[in-house]
C-alpha positions as CSV (number, residue, x, y, z in Angstrom):
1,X,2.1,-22.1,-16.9
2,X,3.0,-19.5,-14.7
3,X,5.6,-19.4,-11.5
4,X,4.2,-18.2,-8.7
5,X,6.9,-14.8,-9.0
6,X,5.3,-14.2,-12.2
7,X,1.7,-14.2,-10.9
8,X,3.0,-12.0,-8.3
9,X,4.8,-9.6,-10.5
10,X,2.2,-9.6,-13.1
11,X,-0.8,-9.3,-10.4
12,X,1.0,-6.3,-9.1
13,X,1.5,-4.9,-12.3
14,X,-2.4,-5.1,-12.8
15,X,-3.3,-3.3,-9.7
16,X,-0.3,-0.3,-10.7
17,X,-1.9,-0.3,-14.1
18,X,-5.8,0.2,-12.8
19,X,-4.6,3.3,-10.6
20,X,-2.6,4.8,-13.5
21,X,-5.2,4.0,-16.3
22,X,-8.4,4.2,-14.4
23,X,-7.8,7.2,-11.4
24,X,-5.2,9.2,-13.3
25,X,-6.1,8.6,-17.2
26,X,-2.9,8.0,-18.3
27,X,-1.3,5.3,-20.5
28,X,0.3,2.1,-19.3
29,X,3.4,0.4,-20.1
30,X,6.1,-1.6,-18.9
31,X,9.6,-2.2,-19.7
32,X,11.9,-4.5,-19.7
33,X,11.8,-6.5,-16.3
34,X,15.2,-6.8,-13.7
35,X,14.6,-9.7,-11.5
36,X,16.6,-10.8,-8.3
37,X,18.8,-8.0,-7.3
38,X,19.7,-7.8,-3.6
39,X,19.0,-4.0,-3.2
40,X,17.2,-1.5,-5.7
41,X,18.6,1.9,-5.7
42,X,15.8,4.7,-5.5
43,X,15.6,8.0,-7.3
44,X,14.5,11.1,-5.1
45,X,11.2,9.9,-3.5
46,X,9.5,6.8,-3.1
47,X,6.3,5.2,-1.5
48,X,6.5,1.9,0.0
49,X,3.2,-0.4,1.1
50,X,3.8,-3.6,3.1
51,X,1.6,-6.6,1.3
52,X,0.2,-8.9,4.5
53,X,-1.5,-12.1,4.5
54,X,-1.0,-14.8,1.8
55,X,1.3,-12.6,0.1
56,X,3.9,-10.8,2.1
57,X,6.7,-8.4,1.3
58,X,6.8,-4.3,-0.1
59,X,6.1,-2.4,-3.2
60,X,7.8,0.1,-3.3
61,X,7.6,2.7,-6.2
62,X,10.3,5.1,-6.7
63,X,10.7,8.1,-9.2
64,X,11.9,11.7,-9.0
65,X,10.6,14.6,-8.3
66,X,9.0,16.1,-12.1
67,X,7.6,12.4,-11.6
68,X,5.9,12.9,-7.9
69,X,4.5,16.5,-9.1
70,X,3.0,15.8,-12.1
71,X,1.1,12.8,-10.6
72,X,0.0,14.7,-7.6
73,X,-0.6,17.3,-10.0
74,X,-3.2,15.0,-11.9
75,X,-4.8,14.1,-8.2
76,X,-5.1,17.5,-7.5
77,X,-6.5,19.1,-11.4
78,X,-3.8,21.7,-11.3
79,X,-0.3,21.6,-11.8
80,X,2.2,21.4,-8.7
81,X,5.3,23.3,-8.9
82,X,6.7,22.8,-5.0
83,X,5.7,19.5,-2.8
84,X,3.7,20.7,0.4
85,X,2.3,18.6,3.2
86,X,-1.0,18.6,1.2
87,X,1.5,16.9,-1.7
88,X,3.3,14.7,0.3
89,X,-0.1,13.3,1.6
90,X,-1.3,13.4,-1.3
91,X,1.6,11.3,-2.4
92,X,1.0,8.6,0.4
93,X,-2.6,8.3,-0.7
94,X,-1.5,7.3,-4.1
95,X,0.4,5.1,-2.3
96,X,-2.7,3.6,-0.9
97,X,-4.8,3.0,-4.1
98,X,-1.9,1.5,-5.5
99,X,-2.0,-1.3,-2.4
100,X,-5.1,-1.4,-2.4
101,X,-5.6,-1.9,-6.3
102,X,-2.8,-4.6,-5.7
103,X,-5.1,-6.4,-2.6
104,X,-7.8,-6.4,-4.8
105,X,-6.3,-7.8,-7.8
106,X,-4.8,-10.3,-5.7
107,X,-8.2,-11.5,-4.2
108,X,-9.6,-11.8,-7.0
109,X,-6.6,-15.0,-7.4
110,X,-8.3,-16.0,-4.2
111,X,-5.1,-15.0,-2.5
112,X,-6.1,-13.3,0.9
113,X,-3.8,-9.9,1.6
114,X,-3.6,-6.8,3.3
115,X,-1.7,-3.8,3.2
116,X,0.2,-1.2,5.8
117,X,0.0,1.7,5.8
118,X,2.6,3.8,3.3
119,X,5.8,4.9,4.0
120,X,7.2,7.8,2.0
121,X,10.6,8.2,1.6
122,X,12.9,11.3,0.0
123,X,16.3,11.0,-0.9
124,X,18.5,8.4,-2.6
125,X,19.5,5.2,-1.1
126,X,19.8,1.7,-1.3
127,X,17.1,-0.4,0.3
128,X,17.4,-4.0,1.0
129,X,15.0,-6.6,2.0
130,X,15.3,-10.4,3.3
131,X,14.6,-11.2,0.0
132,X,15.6,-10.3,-3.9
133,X,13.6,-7.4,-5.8
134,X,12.5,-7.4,-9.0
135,X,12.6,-4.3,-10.4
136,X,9.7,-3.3,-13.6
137,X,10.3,0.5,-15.5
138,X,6.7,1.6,-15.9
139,X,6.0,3.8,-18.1
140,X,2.9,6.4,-18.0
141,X,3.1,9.2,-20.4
142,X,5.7,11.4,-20.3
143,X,6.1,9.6,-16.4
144,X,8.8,6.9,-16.0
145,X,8.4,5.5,-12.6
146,X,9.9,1.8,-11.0
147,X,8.5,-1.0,-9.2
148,X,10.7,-3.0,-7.3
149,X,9.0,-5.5,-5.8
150,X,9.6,-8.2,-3.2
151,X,7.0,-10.1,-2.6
152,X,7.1,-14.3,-1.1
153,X,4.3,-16.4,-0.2
């Protein structure tokens, strides 16, 4: 059976992969998972979506910049070669149907939630939560992006 992190961790997994497989065609696959660190260290940019309701805490996907234009790139048809503000929103609406893929995945567990609205961030840093992240490499094509989640009931 299992824990409650894992059916977290694997139901956000399922909503990533719908929005990578399903609204951008491209492959799906994970790597090897890194659970309960106290801070995650992000490449160049990231999106980060609140979870609400009977699962709370933040997704936050980081990965850098070839990463963030070739998948706007694939939103818009046509390849990206400098991030503008139709990029960057571009960028926070992935951000959505990622949440949103995530809330819906999650319902279907019976498991009420909501998201917030995104949050980009550019730059490198190290975030930190009241909680531990586990952190999943995802891999999508020639795209490697991370999860780090930290999600509670």
């Amino acid at each position: 059976m299992m824990s409650m992190e894992e059916l977290h961790v694997s139901t956000v997994l399922s909503g990533l992969e719908k929005v990578l497989t399903q609204h951008l065609a491209l492959p799906f696959q994970v790597g090897e998972t890194r659970s309960h660190q106290a801070s995650v260290y992000t490449d160049n940019v990231s999106v980060m979506v609140g979870m609400t309701g009977e699962v709370r805490g933040e997704i936050i996907l980081s990965m850098d910049y070839d990463v963030l234009k070739g998948i706007v790139g694939i939103m818009f048809g046509y390849r990206i070669e400098t991030m503008d503000d139709m990029g960057w929103s571009a960028f926070s609406e992935f951000g959505n149907w990622v949440g949103a893929s995530c809330c819906s995945a999650f319902n279907d567990l019976q498991m009420i939630t909501n998201i917030t609205p995104p949050v980009l961030h550019e730059g490198r840093s190290n975030l930190r939560a009241s909680s531990s992240f586990i952190s999943v490499p995802v891999y999508a094509g020639d795209h490697t992006l991370f999860a780090h989640l930290c999600l509670g009931d």
